[in-house]
MMTF fields as JSON, N, C-alpha, C and O atoms, coordinates in Angstrom:
{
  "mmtfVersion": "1.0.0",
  "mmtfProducer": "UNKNOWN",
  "numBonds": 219,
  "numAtoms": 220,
  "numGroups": 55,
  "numChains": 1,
  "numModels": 1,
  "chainsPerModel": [1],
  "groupsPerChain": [55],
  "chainIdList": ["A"],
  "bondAtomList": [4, 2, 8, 6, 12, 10, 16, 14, 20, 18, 24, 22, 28, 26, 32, 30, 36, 34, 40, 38, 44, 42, 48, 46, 52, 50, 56, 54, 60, 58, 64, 62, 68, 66, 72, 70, 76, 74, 80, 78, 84, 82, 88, 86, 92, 90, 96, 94, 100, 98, 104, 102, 108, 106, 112, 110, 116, 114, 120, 118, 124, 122, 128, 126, 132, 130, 136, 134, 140, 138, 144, 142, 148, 146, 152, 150, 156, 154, 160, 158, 164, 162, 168, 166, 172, 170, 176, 174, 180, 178, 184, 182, 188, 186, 192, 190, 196, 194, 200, 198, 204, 202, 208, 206, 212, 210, 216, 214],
  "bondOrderList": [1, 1, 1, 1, 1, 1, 1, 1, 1, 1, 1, 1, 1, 1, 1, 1, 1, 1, 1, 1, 1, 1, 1, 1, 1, 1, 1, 1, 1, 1, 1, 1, 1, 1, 1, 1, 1, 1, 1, 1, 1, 1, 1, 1, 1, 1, 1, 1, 1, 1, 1, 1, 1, 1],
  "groupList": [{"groupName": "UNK", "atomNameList": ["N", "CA", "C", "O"], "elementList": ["N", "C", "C", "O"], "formalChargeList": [0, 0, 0, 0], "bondAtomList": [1, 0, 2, 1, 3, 2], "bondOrderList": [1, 1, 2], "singleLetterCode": "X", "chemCompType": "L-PEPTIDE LINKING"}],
  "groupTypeList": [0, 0, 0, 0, 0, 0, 0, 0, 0, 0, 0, 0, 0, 0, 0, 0, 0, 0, 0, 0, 0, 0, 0, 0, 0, 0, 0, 0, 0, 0, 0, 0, 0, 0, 0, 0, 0, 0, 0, 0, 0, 0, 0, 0, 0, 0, 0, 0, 0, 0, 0, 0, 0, 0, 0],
  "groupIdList": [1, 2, 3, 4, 5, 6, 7, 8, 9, 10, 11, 12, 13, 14, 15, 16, 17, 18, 19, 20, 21, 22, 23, 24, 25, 26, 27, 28, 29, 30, 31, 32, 33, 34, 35, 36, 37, 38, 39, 40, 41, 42, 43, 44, 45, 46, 47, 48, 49, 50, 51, 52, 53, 54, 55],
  "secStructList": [7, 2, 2, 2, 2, 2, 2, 2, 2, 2, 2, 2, 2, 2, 2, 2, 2, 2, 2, 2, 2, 2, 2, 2, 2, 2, 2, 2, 2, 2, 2, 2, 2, 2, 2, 2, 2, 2, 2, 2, 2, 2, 2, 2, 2, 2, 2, 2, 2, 2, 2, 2, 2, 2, 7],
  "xCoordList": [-39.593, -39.142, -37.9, -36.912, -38.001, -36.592, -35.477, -34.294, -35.936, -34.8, -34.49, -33.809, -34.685, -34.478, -33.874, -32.965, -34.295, -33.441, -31.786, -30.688, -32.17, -30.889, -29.98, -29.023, -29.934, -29.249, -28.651, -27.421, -29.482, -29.331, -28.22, -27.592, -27.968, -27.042, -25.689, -24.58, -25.96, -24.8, -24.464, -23.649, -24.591, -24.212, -23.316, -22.151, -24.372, -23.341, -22.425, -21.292, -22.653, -21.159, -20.023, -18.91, -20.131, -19.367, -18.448, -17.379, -19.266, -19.083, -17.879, -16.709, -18.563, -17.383, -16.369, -15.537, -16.163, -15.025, -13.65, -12.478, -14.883, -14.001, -13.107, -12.09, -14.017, -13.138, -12.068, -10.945, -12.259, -11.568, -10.028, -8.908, -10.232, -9.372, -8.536, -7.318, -9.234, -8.92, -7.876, -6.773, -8.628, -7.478, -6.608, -6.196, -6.33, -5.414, -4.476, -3.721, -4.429, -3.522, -2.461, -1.274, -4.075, -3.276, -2.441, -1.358, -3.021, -2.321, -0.969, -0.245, -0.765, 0.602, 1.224, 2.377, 0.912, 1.821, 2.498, 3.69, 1.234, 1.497, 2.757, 3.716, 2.462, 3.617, 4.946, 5.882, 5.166, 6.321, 6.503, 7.533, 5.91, 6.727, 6.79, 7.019, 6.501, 6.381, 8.078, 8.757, 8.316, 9.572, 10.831, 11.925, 10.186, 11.375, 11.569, 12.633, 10.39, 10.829, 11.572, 12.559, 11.022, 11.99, 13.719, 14.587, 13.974, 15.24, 16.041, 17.259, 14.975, 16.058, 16.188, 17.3, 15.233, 15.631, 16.446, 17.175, 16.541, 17.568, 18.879, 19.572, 19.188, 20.544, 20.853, 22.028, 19.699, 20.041, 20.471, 21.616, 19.823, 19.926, 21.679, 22.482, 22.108, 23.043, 24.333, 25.026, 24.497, 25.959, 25.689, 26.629, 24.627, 24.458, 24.86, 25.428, 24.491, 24.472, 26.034, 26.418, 26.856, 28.076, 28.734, 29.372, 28.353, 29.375, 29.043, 29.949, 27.621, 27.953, 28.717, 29.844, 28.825, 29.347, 30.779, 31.131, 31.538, 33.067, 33.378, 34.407, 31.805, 32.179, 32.304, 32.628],
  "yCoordList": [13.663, 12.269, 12.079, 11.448, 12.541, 12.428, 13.393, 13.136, 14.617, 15.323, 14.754, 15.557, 13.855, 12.971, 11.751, 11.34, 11.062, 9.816, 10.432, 9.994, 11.727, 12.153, 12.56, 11.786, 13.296, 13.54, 12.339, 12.356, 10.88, 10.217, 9.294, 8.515, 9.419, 8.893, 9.766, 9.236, 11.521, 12.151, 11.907, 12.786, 11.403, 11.228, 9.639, 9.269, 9.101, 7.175, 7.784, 7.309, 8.389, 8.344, 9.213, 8.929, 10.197, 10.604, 10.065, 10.497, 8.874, 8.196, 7.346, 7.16, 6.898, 6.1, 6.408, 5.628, 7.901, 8.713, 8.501, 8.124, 9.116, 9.57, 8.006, 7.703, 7.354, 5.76, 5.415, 5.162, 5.377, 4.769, 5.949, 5.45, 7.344, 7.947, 7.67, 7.504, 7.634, 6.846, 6.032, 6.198, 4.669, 3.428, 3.746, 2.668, 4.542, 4.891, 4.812, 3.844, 6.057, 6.819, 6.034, 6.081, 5.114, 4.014, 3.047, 2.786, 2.343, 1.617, 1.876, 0.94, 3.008, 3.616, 3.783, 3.356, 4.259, 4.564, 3.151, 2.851, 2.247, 0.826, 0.28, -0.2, 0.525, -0.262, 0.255, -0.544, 1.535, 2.565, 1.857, 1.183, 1.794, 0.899, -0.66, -1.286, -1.121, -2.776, -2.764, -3.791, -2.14, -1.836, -1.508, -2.046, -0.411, 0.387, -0.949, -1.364, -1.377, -3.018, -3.96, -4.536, -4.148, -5.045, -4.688, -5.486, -3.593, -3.587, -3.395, -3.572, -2.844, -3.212, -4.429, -4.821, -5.313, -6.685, -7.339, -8.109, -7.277, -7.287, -7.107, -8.044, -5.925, -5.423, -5.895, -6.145, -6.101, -6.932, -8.072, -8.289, -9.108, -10.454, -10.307, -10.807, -9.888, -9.461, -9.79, -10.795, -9.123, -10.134, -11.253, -12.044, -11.572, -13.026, -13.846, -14.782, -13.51, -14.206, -14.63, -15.797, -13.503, -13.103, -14.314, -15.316, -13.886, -14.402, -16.145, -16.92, -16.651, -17.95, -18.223, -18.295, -18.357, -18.114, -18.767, -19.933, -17.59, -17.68, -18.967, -19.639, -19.284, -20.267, -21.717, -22.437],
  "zCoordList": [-11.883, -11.866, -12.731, -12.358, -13.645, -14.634, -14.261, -14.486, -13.63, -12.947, -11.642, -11.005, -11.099, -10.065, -10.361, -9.64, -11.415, -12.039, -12.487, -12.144, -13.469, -14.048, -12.53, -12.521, -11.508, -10.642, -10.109, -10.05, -9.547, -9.09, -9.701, -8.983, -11.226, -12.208, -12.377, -12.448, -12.447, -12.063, -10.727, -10.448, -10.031, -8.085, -8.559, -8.415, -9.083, -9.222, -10.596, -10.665, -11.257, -11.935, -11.467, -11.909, -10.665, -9.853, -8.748, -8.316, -8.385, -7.074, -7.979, -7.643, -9.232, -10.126, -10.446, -10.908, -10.235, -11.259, -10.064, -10.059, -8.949, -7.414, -7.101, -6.478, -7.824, -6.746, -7.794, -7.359, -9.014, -10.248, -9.882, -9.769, -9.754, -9.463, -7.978, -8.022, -6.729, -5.97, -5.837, -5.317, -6.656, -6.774, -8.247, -8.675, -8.87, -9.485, -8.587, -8.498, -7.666, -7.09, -5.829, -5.504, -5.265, -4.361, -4.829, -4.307, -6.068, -6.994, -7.935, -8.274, -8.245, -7.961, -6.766, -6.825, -5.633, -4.723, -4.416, -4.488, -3.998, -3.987, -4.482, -3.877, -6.124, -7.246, -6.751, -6.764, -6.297, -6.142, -4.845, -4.864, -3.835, -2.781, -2.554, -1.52, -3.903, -3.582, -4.847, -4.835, -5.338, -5.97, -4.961, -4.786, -4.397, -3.798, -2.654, -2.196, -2.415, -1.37, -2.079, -1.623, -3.39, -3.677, -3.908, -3.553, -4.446, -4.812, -3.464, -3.448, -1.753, -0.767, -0.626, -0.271, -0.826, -0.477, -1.145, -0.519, -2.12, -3.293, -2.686, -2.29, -2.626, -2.124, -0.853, -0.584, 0.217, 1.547, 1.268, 1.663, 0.578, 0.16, -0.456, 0.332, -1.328, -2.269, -1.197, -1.356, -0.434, 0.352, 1.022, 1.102, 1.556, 2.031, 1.675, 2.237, 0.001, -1.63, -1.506, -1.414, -1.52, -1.853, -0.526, -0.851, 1.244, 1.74, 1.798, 2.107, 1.459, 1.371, 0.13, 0.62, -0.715, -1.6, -1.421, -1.599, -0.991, -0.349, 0.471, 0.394, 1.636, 2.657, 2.468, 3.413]
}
């Protein structure tokens, strides 16, 4: 019974490790393309900026 409780607790903290690592990894990639989005939009926006501007 206790070697059955203890397994059943190494399995859920595993399951914890696997996901926490998981959304690390997504959660970076994420940040890296919600950046790399912003600074194109940035630079798209950036002459729009520029030719009303002039008009």
């Amino acid at each position: 019974m206790i070697n059955f409780q203890h397994r059943h607790l190494f399995n859920f903290a595993s399951k914890i490790t696997f996901s926490v690592l998981c959304f690390k990894r997504h959660f970076l990639k994420w940040k890296n393309a919600f950046f790399a989005f912003k600074k194109v939009t940035f630079v798209l926006l950036q002459p729009n900026r520029i030719e009303k501007s002039h008009f």
